[in-house]
C-alpha positions, -999 to +999 in steps of 0.1 A: -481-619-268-470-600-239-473-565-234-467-533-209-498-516-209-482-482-207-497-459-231-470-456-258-495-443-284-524-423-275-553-412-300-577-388-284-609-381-308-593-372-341-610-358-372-602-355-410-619-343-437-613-336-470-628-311-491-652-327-520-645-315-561-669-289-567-694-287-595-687-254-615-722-244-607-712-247-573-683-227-580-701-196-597-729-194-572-699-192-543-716-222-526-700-243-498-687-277-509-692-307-493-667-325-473-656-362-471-658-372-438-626-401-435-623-405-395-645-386-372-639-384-337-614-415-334-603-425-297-574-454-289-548-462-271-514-490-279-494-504-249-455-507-253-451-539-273-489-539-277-508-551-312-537-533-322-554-546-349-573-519-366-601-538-393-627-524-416-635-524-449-620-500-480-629-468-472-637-470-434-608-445-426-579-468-415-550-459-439-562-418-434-561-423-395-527-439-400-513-411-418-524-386-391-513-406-365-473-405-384-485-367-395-479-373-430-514-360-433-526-331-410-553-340-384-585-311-386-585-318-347-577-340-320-550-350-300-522-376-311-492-385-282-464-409-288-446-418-250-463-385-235-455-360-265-476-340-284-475-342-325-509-325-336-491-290-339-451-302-329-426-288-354-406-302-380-378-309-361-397-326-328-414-344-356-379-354-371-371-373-334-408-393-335-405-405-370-374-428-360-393-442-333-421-449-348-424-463-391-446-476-417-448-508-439-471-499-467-497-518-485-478-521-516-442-532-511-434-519-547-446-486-552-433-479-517-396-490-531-377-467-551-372-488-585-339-471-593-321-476-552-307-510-549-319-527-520-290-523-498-291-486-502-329-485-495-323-502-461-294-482-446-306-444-460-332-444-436-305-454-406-284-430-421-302-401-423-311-402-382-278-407-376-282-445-363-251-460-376-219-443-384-216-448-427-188-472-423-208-497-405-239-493-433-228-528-452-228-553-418-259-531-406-281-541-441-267-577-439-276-582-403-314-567-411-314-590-442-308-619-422-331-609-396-358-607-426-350-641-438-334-624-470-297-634-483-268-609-478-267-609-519-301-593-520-290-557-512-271-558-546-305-557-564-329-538-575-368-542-562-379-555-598-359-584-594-373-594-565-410-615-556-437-594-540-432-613-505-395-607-511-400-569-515-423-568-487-394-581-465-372-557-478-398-530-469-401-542-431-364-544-427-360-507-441-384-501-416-366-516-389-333-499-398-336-471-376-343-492-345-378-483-341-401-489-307-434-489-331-445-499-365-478-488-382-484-520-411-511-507-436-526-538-449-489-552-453-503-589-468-528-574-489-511-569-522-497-606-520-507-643-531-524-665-504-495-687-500-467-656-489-496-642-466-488-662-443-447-662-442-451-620-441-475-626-410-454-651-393-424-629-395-437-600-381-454-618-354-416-632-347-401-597-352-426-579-328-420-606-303-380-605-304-379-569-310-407-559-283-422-538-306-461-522-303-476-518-336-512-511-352-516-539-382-540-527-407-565-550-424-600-552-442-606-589-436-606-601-393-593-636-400-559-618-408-548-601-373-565-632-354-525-649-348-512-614-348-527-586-328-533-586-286-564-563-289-589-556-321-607-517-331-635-523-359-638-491-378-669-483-398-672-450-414-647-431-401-659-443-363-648-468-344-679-498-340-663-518-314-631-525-296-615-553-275-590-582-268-585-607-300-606-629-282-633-612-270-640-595-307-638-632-321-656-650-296-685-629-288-688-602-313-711-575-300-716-554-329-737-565-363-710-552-383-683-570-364-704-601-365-706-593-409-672-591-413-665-626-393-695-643-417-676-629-443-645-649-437-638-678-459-640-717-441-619-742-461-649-768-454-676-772-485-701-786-462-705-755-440-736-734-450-732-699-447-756-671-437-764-638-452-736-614-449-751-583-433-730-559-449-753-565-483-751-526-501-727-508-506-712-483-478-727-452-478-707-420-489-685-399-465-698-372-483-733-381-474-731-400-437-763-415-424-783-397-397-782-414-358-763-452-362-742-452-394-743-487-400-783-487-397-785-488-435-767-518-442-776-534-406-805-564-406-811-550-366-819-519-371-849-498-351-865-465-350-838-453-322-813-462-346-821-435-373-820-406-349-793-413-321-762-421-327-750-448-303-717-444-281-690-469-276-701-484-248-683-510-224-702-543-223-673-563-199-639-555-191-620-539-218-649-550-246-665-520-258-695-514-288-713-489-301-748-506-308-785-494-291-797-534-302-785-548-274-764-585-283-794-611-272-817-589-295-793-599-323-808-635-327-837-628-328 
């Protein structure tokens, strides 16, 4: 998995919140409502032809900071550059230019399908609409991104509910792909599909990216999913990022509790292997309601005084392996 580390994608501490339903009592008495916290203060940077795996569990702010990064949700603050330009604030029109260089795969490759567009028409209207192919060459265009999916040429005569979920998510990556694009953003792209097409849908993207040179952020609540896919690895918790390095630093020697929860938490295909506490036991606090100093002290088994008043910064621990943690690793064990 090679990749220039040019900055293609640059986040640079971005915050969303979202305003909280009011009670009515609320309401009458004109008092201010709370506000869901989603992703506070979020920092990272994707090389050209660089994967970022971005992991956490539902409701730790990936999907939300994905859809500020494409704008299709409005950052409160922070900065967001794709190849050196600006999007927090950029216009329609400069946003029109970005969009074709960089696209989505979502989560759920059927609700993200128009039910009534036949496939073929759902793959070349993106290329159409930014003007990548003239109309005349729409047909060969599908067929060659069909191929390049793995699909038949006959599949762009039908519809999405005659297809398998692995087979729509295929037609969802090529759709992506039909406007020639330098980045994707995949939001938890396996997710919604059996065990047994996981794999296929990850082993084609990692071929894609690799023909295609592509950067991308892959999206996932379990780790064990971006291990074969993604150069580098961001843990989120909470709307923050918890830690942050190469694949094999993250997996190797985790150096934050929560990282370290969600690699216990994997599943080993051995019976005999005894497994230890998870340390995400509880439930993840509200955004509404975020802890005081380390948000992860609630749930964490290492917790200390320090941690309920300060909260810790990212903080590098070697060469491109950074975690936000007072307990130092070694303390860990203990």
């Amino acid at each position: 998995m090679s990749a220039d580390r040019t900055p293609l994608l640059e986040v640079s501490d971005v915050r969303k919140t979202f305003a909280a339903r009011r009670p009515l009592a609320d309401s009458v008495r004109r008092r201010p409502g709370l506000r869901a916290v989603a992703v506070d203060g979020v920092s990272l940077t994707v090389g050209k032809g660089e994967r970022l795996g971005l992991v956490g569990e539902s409701g730790s702010g990936k999907t939300t900071l994905a859809r500020s990064i494409l704008r299709l949700i409005e950052p409160d603050s922070g900065s967001i550059r794709f190849s050196g330009q600006e999007l927090v604030g950029a216009s329609r029109g400069d946003l029109q230019s970005v969009r074709r260089r960089m696209q989505m795969v979502f989560q759920d490759p059927y609700s993200s399908l128009n039910p009534r567009m036949k496939v073929g028409t759902a793959i070349a209207e993106p290329a159409l609409v930014h003007h990548v192919i003239p109309r005349n060459r729409a047909k060969d265009h599908v067929a060659e991104l069909l191929d390049l999916v793995g699909l038949p040429a006959s599949s762009a005569d039908r519809y999405p509910r005659q297809l398998s979920g692995g087979q729509r998510q295929r037609v969802a990556i090529a759709r992506a792909l039909s406007v020639q694009p330098e980045f994707l953003i995949a939001d938890e792209p396996v997710s919604a599909l059996d065990v047994s097409i996981q794999a296929q849908i990850l082993n084609l993207l990692d071929d894609l990216l690799e023909r295609l040179g592509l950067g991308m952020i892959f999206i996932a609540h379990q780790l064990a999913v971006v291990r074969h896919v993604a150069d580098r690895v961001a843990i989120m918790y909470l709307g923050r990022i918890v830690e942050t390095g190469s694949t094999d630093q993250v997996f190797q020697d985790p150096q934050h509790p929560y990282t370290k929860a969600l690699l216990a938490a994997a599943p080993v295909p051995d019976p005999t292997v005894v497994r230890t506490r998870s340390a995400t036991a509880g439930d993840m606090p509200s955004p509404l309601r975020i802890p005081s100093g380390c948000r992860f002290r609630t749930r964490c088994d290492y917790a200390e005084e320090r941690c309920q008043r300060e909260d810790p910064p990212l903080l590098s621990i070697t060469e491109g392996h950074h975690a936000a943690c007072h307990v130092r690793p070694f303390d860990h064990e203990r």
